[in-house]
C-alpha positions, 0 to 999 in steps of 0.5 A: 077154284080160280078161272080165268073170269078175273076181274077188274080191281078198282082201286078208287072205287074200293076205296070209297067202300072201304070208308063206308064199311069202316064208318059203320065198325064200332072201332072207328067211332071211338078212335078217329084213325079212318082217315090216317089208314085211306088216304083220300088222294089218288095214286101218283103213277110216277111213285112205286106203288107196293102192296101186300095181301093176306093175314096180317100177324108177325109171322106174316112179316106184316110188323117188320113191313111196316117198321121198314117203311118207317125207315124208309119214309124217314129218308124222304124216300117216296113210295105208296103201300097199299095192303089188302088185309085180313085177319083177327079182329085183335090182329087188324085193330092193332094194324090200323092202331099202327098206322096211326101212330107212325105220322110217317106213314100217313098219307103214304099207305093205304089199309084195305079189306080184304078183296074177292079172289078173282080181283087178286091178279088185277091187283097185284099188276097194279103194284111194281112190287108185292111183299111175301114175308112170312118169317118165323112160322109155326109150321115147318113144312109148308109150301107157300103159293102166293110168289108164284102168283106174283111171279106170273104177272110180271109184278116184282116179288119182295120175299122172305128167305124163309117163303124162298126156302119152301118153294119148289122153285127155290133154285131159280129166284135170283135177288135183284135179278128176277126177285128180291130176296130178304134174307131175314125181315127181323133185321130192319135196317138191312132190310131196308137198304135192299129195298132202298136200292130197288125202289126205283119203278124202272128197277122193279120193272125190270126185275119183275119181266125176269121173274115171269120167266120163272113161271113160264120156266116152271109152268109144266110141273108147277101147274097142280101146285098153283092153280091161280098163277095158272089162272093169271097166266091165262088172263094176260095171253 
């Protein structure tokens, strides 16, 4: 499915479509919440820049991302999130209604639809660190292929245990030396001092060149399982 004919993600652009799409949504009409969920200033470069992408629910950890930031947010400590999300229309009203409602949050976080596959690998290199956070999930045998995506481009994995569990490369990923590993998402205050004493753009960096030699590491038997690393991995040669 996925090439190497990736493009370009333009987040500025893209912003200003996602305002358009929003203005037309009956929701927004009657709850002035458009302009808490897409910050109308640009990224700030010298910011960690975190992102997420995928369904939005609690078994994708998307509740316990959020309320980590809060705490984090709370400290004065500087970040930018943007999340491209997808979703039940329930699943996506409570979302932005969450933003919304956390002041802390607004200006810091942006709330994107969902972008075309092909945009993904620019994306995710656009972000020091991108979130994995399934937890809890229905289906126990599930391999989840998104941390090897993220592994490829040489962009800081966040994960679950429970998404390192499932992996076939579970024995590799090393926290806070080629990724950053939350043992459990539900526990917000551990959570976030992970995240505290990582968030530095110098530190994710770093973490983030060790975690594509997983990829090169792993490229010869993981190859049939992640297609679209592969793709990635293609692009940047």
């Amino acid at each position: 499915i996925f090439t190497k004919e990736t493009s370009e993600f333009d987040f500025e652009k893209y912003v200003d479509l996602a305002q358009k799409r929003y203005q037309t949504m009956a929701f927004f009409s009657k709850n002035k919440v458009i302009e808490s969920i897409l910050p109308q200033t640009p990224l700030d470069k010298n910011i960690p820049i975190l992102g997420m992408y995928g369904k939005c629910g609690e078994f994708k950890g998307t509740w316990d991302v959020l309320d980590v930031l809060k705490i984090i947010a709370s400290k004065n400590i500087d970040f930018q999130f943007i999340y491209l999300a997808s979703g039940t229309e329930s699943q996506l009203y409570k979302l932005y209604n969450s933003i919304f409602e956390s002041p802390e949050l607004i200006g810091k976080v942006w709330i994107l639809p969902a972008i075309p596959f092909l945009q993904v690998p620019s994306f995710i290199k656009k972000c020091d660190a991108v979130f994995v956070m399934e937890r809890k999930a229905p289906i126990s045998i599930h391999n989840v292929s998104t941390p090897m995506e993220i592994l490829s481009v040489g962009t800081c994995l966040i994960v679950s245990e429970e998404v390192v569990s499932k992996s076939n490369f579970k024995n590799k990923l090393l926290s806070e030396v080629n990724s950053i590993i939350i043992e459990s998402p539900c526990e917000h205050a551990d959570f976030a001092k992970v995240l505290i004493e990582n968030l530095k753009i110098d530190v994710l960096e770093r973490i983030g060149k060790r975690g594509i030699d997983i990829f090169h590491e792993c490229n010869e038997n993981l190859i049939q399982h992640y297609s679209m690393a592969t793709s990635i991995k293609d692009m940047l040669k």
